[in-house]
LUMDORO-928239 format. One record per residue (C-alpha): residue number from 0; residue in one letter; x, y, z. Coordinates in steps of 0.001 Angstrom, whole numbers, plus 500000, padded with zeros to 6 digits. Example, Ala and Ser with C-alpha at 12.3 -4.5 7.8 and 13.67 -1.06 7.14 Angstrom:
BEGIN
{0 A {512300 495500 507800}}
{1 S {513670 498940 507140}}
This chain:
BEGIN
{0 X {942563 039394 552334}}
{1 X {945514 039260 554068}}
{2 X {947245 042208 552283}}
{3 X {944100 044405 552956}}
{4 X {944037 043490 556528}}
{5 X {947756 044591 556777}}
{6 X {947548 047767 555343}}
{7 X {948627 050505 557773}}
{8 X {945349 052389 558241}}
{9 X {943545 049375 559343}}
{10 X {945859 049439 562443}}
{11 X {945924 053371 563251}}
{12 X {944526 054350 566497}}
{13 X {941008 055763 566246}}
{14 X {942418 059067 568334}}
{15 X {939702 059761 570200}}
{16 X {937989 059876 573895}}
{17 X {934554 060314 572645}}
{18 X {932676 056628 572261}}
{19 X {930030 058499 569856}}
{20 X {932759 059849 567484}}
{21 X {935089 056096 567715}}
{22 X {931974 054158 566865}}
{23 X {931442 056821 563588}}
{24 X {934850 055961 563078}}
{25 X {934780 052327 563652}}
{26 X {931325 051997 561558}}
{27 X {933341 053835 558470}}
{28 X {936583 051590 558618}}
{29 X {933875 048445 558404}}
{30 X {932733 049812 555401}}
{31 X {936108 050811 553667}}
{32 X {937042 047260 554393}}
{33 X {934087 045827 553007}}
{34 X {934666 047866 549972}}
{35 X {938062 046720 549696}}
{36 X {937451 042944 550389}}
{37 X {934608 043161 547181}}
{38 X {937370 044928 545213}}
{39 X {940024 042325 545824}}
{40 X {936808 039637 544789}}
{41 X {936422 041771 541264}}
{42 X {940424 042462 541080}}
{43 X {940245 045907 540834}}
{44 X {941685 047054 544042}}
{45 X {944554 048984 544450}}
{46 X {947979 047946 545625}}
{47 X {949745 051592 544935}}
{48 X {949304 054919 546548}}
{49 X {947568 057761 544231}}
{50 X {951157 059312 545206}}
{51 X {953084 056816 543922}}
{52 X {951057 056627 540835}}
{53 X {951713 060496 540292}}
{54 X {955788 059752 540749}}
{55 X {955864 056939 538223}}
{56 X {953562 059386 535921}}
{57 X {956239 062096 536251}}
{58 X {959193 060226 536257}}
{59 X {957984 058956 532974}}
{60 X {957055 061820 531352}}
{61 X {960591 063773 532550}}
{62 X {962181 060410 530467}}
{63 X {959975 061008 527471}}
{64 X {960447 064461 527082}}
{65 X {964525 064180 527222}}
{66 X {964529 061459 524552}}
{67 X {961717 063067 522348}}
{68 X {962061 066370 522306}}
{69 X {963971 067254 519001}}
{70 X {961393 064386 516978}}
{71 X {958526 066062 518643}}
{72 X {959161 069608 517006}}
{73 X {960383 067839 513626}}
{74 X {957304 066121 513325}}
{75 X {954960 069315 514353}}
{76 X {957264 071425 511458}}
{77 X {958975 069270 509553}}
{78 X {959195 072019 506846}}
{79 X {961187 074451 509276}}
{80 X {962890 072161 511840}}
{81 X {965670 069927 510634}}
{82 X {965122 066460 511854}}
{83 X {966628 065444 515213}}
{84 X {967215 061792 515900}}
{85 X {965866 061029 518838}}
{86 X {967856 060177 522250}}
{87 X {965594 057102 522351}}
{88 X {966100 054127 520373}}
{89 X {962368 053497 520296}}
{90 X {960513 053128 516774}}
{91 X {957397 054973 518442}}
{92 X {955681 058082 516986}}
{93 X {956298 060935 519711}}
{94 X {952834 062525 519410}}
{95 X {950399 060071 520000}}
{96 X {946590 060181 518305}}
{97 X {945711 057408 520255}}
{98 X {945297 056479 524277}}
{99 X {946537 052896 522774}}
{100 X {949971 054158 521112}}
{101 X {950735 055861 524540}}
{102 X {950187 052969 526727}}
{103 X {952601 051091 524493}}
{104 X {955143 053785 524887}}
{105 X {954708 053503 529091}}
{106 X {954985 049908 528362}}
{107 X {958379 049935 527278}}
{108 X {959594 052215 529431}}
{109 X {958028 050114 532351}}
{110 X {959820 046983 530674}}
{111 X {963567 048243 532687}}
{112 X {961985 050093 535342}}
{113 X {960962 048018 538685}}
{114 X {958146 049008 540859}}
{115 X {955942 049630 538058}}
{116 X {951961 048407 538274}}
{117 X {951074 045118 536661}}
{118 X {949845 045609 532802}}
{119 X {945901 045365 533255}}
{120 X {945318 046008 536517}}
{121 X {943741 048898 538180}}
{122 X {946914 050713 539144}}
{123 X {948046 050295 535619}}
{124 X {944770 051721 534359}}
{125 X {945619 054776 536568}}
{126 X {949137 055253 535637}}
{127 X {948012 055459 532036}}
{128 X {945451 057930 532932}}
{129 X {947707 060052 534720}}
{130 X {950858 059823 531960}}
{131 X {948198 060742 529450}}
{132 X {947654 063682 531829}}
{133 X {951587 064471 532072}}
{134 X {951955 063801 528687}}
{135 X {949440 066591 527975}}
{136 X {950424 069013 530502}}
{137 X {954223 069175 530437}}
{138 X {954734 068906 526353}}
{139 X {954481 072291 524915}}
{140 X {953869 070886 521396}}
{141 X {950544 069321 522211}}
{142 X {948900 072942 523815}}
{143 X {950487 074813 520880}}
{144 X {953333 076651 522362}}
{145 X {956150 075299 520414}}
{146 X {956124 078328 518400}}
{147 X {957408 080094 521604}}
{148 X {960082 077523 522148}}
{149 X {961167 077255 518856}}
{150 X {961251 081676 518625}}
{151 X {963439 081366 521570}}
{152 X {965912 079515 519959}}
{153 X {966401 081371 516509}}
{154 X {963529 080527 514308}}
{155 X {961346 082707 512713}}
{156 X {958154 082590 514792}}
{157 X {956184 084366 512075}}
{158 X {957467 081937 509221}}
{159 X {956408 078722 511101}}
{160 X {953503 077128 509943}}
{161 X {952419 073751 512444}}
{162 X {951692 070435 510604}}
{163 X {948378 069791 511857}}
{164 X {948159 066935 513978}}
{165 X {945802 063819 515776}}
{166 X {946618 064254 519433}}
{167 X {944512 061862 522163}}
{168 X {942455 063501 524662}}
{169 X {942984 064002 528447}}
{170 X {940703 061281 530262}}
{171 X {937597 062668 531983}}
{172 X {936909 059452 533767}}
{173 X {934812 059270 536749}}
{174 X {933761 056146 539066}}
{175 X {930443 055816 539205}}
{176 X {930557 055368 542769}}
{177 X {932077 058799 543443}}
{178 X {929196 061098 541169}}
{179 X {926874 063015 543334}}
{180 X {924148 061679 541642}}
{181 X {925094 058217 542482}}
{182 X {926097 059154 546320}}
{183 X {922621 061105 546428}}
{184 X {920532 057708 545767}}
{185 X {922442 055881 548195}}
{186 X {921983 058026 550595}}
{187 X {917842 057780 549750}}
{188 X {918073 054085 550632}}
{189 X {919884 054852 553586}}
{190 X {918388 057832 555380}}
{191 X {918937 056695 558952}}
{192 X {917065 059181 561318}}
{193 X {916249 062006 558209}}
{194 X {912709 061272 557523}}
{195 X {912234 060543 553852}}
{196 X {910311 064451 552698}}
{197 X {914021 065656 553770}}
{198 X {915434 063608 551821}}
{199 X {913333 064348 549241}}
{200 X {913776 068100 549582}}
{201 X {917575 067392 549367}}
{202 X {917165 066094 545157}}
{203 X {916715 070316 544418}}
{204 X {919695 071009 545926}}
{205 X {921493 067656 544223}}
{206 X {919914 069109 541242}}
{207 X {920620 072207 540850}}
{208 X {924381 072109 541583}}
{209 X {925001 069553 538859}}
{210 X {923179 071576 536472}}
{211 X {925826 074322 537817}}
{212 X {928702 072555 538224}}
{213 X {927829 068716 536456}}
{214 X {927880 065370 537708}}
{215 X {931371 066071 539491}}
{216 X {933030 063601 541795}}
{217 X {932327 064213 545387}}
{218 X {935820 064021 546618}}
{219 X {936705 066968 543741}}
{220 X {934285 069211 545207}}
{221 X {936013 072274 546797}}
{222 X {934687 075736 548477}}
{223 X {934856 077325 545531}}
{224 X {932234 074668 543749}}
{225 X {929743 075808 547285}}
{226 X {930474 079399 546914}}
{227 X {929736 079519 542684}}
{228 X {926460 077412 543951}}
{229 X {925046 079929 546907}}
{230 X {925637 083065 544626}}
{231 X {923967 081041 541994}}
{232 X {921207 080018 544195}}
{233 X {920873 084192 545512}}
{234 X {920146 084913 541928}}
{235 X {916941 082883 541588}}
{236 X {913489 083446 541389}}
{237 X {911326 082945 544059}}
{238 X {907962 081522 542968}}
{239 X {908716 081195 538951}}
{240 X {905819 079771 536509}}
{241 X {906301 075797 536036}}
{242 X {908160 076687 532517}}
{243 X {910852 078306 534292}}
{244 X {911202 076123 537322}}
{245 X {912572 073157 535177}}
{246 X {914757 075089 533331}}
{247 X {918172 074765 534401}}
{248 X {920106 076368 537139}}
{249 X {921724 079497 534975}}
{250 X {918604 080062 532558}}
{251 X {916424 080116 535512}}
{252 X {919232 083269 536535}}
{253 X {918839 084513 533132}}
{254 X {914800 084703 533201}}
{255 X {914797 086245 536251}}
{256 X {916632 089237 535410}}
{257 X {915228 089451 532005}}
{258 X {911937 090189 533799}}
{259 X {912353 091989 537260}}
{260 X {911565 089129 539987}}
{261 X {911806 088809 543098}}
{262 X {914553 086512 544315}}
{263 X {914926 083490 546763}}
{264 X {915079 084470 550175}}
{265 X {917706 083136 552712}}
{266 X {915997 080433 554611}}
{267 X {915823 078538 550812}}
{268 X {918811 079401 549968}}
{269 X {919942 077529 553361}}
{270 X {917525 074299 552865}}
{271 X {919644 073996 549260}}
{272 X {923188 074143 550822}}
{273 X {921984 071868 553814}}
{274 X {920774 069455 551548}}
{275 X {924456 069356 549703}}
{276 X {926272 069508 553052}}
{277 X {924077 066280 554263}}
{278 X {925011 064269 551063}}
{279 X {928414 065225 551225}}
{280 X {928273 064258 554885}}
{281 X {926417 060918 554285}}
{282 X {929455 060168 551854}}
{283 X {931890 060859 554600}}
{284 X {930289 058929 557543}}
{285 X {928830 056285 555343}}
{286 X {930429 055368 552657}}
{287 X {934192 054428 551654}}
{288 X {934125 057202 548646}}
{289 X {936260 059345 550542}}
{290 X {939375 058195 551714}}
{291 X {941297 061344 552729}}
{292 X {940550 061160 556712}}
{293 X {941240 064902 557484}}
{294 X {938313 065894 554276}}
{295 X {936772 069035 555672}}
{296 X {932735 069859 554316}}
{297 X {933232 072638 551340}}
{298 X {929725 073532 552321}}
{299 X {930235 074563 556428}}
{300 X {930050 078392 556841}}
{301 X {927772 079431 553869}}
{302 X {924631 079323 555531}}
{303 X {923276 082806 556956}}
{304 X {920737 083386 559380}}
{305 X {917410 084675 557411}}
{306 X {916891 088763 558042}}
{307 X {913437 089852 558544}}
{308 X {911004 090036 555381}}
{309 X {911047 093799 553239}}
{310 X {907479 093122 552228}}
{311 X {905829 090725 555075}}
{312 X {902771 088772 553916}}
{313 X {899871 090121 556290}}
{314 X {896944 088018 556564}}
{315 X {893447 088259 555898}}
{316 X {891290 090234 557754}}
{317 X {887811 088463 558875}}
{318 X {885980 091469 556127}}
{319 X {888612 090265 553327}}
{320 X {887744 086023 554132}}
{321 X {883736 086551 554007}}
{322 X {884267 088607 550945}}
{323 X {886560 085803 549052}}
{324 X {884014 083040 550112}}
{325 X {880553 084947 549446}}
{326 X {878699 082843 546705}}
{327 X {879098 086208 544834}}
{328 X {882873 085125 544215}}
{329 X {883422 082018 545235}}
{330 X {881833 079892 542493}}
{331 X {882467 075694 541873}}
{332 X {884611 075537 538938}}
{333 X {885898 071943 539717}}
{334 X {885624 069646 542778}}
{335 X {889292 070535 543685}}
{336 X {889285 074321 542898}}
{337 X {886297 074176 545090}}
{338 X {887660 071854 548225}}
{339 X {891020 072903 548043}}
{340 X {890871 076838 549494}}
{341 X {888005 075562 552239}}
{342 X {890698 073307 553380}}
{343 X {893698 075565 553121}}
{344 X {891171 078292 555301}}
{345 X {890131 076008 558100}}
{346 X {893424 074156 558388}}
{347 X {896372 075874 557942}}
{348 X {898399 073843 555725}}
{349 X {900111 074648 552602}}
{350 X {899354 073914 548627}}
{351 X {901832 071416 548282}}
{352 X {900898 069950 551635}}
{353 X {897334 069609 551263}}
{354 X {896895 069336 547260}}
{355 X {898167 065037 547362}}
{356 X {895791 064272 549988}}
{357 X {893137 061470 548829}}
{358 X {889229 060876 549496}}
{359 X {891023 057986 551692}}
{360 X {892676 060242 554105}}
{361 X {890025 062863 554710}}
{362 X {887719 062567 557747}}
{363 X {884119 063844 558034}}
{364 X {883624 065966 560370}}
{365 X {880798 068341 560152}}
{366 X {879096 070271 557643}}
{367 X {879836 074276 556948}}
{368 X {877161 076203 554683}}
{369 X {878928 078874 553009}}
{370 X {877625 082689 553895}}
């Protein structure tokens, strides 16, 4: 507890004059040290920087290249490349199949380096993550471009055939915590002042950017994720059967161009990128998921204020409304296809307003015979 109470954030200044933003500010500390506190409790919190992670994930993989470098192209073509003994003395394969075979090679390198994350813990978890990263990155074996390298030193490019070769897999591991699903259904418990049919609106825009863009992490999501989204969302169609409507994101595009449809208009394209900006927001304010203190909202500045309609809907005239509900036309199908336009007529509301209403919630008021 002590070393989390310590910890030079928790004794910044707040910076600020205004008592609305400090209490924000306060309010979001309380909950990063909360978070912390229950991490310390589980023993996975952190003790190093993501920074200093990265510089013990280079400096490694700088070593490992150095030492390995001549057994790394032997073993890719042994039948071209005369074997190189490696700088290192270590009996390790220098293409690893497996995440485990590369953790033991960071292991004994971290054996006569100090300042290196205990073996197990969560910082050690995350150096292997991001030496798996460097390994992949900065070894031109593993992406296939030692046929370059080796060209560029005398051998016949066009002669060289690659041993084919097991090579692990760059991690694609995200907490749980940090998914926009997961920050989406938090923030549905925890509303505050959004009344809960916002809230609800806000799922289609949740939804529809992870069928764009997946379940990312939150703290990943740039301007270019919001811009990808709103010319996505300007592509859809506006009023689609049911069919299409569940489809996802980009075959909802791909219908509506297939058949000539009339897209979204602005003020929906809005209500989606509000509904991502309040999440995001919610995550910020709310929540300890992001810890950079200067993040700025990907989704501010996107928004555009709606033009007037091309093709206006004009209402009814009083001639069109006795002609729709004239016994001649207006026959009872079913109870609800009967109710549903009388109620839609003499009140105003919408479909999707008026169509989960129950026997329960209806008053009687008086009696209307139909001309």
């Amino acid at each position: 507890m002590f070393d989390i109470l310590l910890t030079k954030k928790n004794g910044d200044t707040l910076d600020t004059d205004s008592k609305v933003e400090a209490e924000a500010r306060c309010r979001r500390r309380t909950v990063e040290t909360g978070e912390q506190l229950k991490q310390a409790r589980e023993g996975t919190l952190r003790h190093f920087t993501d920074e200093q992670i990265d510089n013990l994930a280079i400096r490694w993989s700088t070593e490992f290249q150095l030492a390995h470098e001549a057994s790394i192209a032997y073993e890719l073509f042994p039948q071209h490349v005369p074997e190189g003994a490696p700088i290192s003395d270590s009996a390790l394969s220098s293409i690893f199949a497996l995440r485990k075979k590369l953790e033991a090679a960071v292991a004994e390198w971290a054996t006569i380096h100090d300042a290196v994350p205990e073996q197990g813990s969560s910082d050690w978890i995350k150096l292997i993550d991001e030496c798996l990263d460097e390994y992949l990155v900065s070894n031109p074996a593993l992406p296939g471009d030692w046929k370059g390298v080796l060209k560029d030193r005398g051998f016949d490019d066009q002669a060289l055939e690659q041993r084919s070769v097991k090579i692990v897999k760059r991690p694609h591991k995200v907490d749980e915590r940090k998914r926009l699903s997961s920050l989406y259904h938090d923030f549905c418990k925890n509303p505050g002042s959004i009344d809960k049919g916002t809230i609800e609106e806000y799922y289609t825009a949740v939804r529809r950017f992870i069928n764009l863009h997946e379940d990312m992490d939150v703290t990943q999501i740039t301007r270019s994720h919001a811009e990808e989204f709103r010319n996505a969302l300007q592509l859809l169609p506006s009023r689609p059967p049911n069919a299409v409507r569940k489809l996802p994101l980009q075959e909802q595009v791909q219908w509506v161009e297939n058949h000539e449809k009339k897209k979204i208009g602005q003020a929906a394209i809005n209500k989606n990128l509000l509904g991502m900006k309040r999440t995001l927001e919610y995550g910020f304010w709310e929540t300890a998921v992001f810890e950079d203190r200067f993040w700025y909202n990907p989704f501010d500045g996107f928004s555009k204020k709606p033009g007037k309609a091309k093709d206006p809907v004009r209402p009814f005239t009083d001639t069109q409304l006795k002609t729709i509900f004239t016994r001649q036309h207006f026959k009872i199908k079913s109870v609800q296809k009967f109710w549903i336009p009388i109620l839609l007529l003499y009140t105003g509301t919408r479909l999707d307003e008026i169509s989960p209403l129950t026997v329960a919630l209806t008053l009687y008021f008086m009696p209307h015979q139909l001309c």
